[in-house]
N, C-alpha and C positions, 0 to 999 in steps of 0.2 A: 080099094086104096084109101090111105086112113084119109082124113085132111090134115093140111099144114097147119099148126099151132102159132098162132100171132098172139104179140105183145104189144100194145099201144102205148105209146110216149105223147105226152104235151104235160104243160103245168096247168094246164086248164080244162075242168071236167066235162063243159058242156065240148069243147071239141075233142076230149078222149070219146065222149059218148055219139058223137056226131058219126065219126068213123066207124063204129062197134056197131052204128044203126045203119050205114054204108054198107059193109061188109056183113050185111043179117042173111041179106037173100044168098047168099053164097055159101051158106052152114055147112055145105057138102063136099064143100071145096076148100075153104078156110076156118080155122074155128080160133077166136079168141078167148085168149086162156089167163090173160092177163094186161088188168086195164093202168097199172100202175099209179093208182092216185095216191097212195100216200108210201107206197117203198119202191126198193127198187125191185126186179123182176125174181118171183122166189123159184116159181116152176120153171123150169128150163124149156126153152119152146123154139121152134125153126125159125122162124125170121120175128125182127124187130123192126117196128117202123115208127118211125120219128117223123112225129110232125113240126114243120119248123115256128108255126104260130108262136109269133113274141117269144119265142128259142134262141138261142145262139145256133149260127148257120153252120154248114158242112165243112167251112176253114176253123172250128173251135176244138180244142184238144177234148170238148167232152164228146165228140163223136168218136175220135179215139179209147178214150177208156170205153165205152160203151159195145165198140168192136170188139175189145180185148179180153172180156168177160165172155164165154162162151157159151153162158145162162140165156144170156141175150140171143141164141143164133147170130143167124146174117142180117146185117143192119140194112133197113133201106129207106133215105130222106126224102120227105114228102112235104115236095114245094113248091111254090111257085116262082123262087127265086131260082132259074135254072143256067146262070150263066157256065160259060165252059168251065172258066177256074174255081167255080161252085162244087161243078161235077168232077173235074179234080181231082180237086184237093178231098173230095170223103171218100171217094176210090183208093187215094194215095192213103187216107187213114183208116186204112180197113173195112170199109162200106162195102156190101155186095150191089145193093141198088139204088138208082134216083129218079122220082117219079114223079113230072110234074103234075100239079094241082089241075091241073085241066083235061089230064087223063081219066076216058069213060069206068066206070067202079068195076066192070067186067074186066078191062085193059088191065088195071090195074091188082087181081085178083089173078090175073094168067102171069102177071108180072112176080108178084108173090110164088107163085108156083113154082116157076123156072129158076126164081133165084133158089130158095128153098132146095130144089136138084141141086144145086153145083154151078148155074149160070154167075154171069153178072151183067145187069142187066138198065140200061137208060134208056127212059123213055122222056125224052125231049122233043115237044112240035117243032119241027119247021119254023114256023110263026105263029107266034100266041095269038090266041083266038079274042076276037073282041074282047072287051071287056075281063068284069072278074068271074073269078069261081061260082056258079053258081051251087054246088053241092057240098055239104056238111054243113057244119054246126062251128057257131065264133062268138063269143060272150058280144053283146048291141048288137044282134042280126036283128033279132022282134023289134028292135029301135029305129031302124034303115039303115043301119051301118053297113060295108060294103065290107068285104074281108081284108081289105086291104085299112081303109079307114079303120073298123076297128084294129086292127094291130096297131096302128100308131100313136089312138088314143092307150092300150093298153101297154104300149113303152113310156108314153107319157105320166100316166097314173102311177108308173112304178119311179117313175123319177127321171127319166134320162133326157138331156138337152137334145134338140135338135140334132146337130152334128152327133151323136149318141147313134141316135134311131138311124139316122142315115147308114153309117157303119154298118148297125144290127141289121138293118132290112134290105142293103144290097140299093138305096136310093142315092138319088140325088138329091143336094139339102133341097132344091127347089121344089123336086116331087115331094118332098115332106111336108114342106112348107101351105104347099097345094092340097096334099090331103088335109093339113090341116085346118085350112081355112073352111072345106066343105064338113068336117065333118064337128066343128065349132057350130057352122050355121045348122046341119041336121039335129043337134042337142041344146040348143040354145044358147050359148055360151057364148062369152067376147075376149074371155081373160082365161090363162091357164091354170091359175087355181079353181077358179071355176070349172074347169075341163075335169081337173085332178076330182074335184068335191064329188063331179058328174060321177069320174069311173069307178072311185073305191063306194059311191051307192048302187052303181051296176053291173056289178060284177066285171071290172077289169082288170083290181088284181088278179093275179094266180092264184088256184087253189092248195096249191103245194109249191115248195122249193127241196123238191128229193135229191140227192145225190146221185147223180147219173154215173153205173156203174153196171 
């Protein structure tokens, strides 16, 4: 049986490459055919998985164009933001699956597979497990950045107010507010241009801004 041909989505390279190093031990079972850093997907491949890191979530029309293209295979969102109207709304816009970030790389390998058949497929805990993700890759991990923390600095660095990130990240401004006070104190900062100065010298912009298609 061949393996299923995966396409990886983020704008940021060290988490496209984070995943691609996730999914290595499993070459038998999935094979990545396309990392998508600087276009969009050319070979045609069975499932597409979207990371949501500093992304626009599963209610954005670009998960829509992304389903619509059938370059792409079956689309499936990979977050940690797994509220119901999350899981939804990317089912309603043509998504085969939703994988929360806290699911083991094997889970989520067997989850690829069944969608890949013809399933559709959510994998949502129960109750989220302590704390954050500890698996993959997120530009300020080597720095102590938490996955979470970094994303907020890296909505920040791109420019977005408070109220912004809240929106994008599915928070409350106060949990915003909270990440940001801790992760101010883990890089030394007291002021937001300084945060800014911080992310665009360590890699918080994006690597790309592709058209999602």
């Amino acid at each position: 049986m061949n393996p299923v041909t995966v396409a990886l989505r983020d704008d940021y390279d060290v988490v496209v490459h984070g995943l691609e190093a996730m999914l290595a031990p499993f070459a038998d079972r999935v094979q990545v055919v396309e990392l998508n850093l600087d276009t969009a997907t050319i070979t045609p491949v069975d499932v597409t998985l979207y990371d949501t890191f500093a992304q626009n979530q599963a209610d954005s029309e670009d998960i829509a164009r992304l389903a619509s293209n059938p370059t792409n295979g079956r689309i499936v969102v990979y977050s940690w933001n797994a509220q119901p109207e999350l899981v939804r709304q990317a089912l309603d816009r043509g998504c085969a699956g939703y994988v929360d970030k806290s699911t083991a790389a094997e889970d989520l390998v067997s989850a690829i597979e069944r969608i890949a058949a013809g399933e559709v497929v959510t994998l949502i805990p129960a109750s989220k497990p302590a704390g954050e993700p500890l698996t993959g890759h997120w530009p300020g991990k080597q720095h102590g950045l938490s996955a979470r923390e970094a994303e907020i600095l890296a909505l920040i660095t791109q420019g977005m107010t408070n109220e912004n990130i809240a929106t994008r990240a599915y928070l409350s401004i106060n949990t915003v507010k909270s990440y940001i006070r801790t992760t101010y104190r883990k890089i030394g900062v007291t002021r937001r241009s300084q945060a800014v100065r911080w992310g665009m010298e360590h890699g918080m912009l994006p690597d790309h801004h592709r058209e999602l298609r």
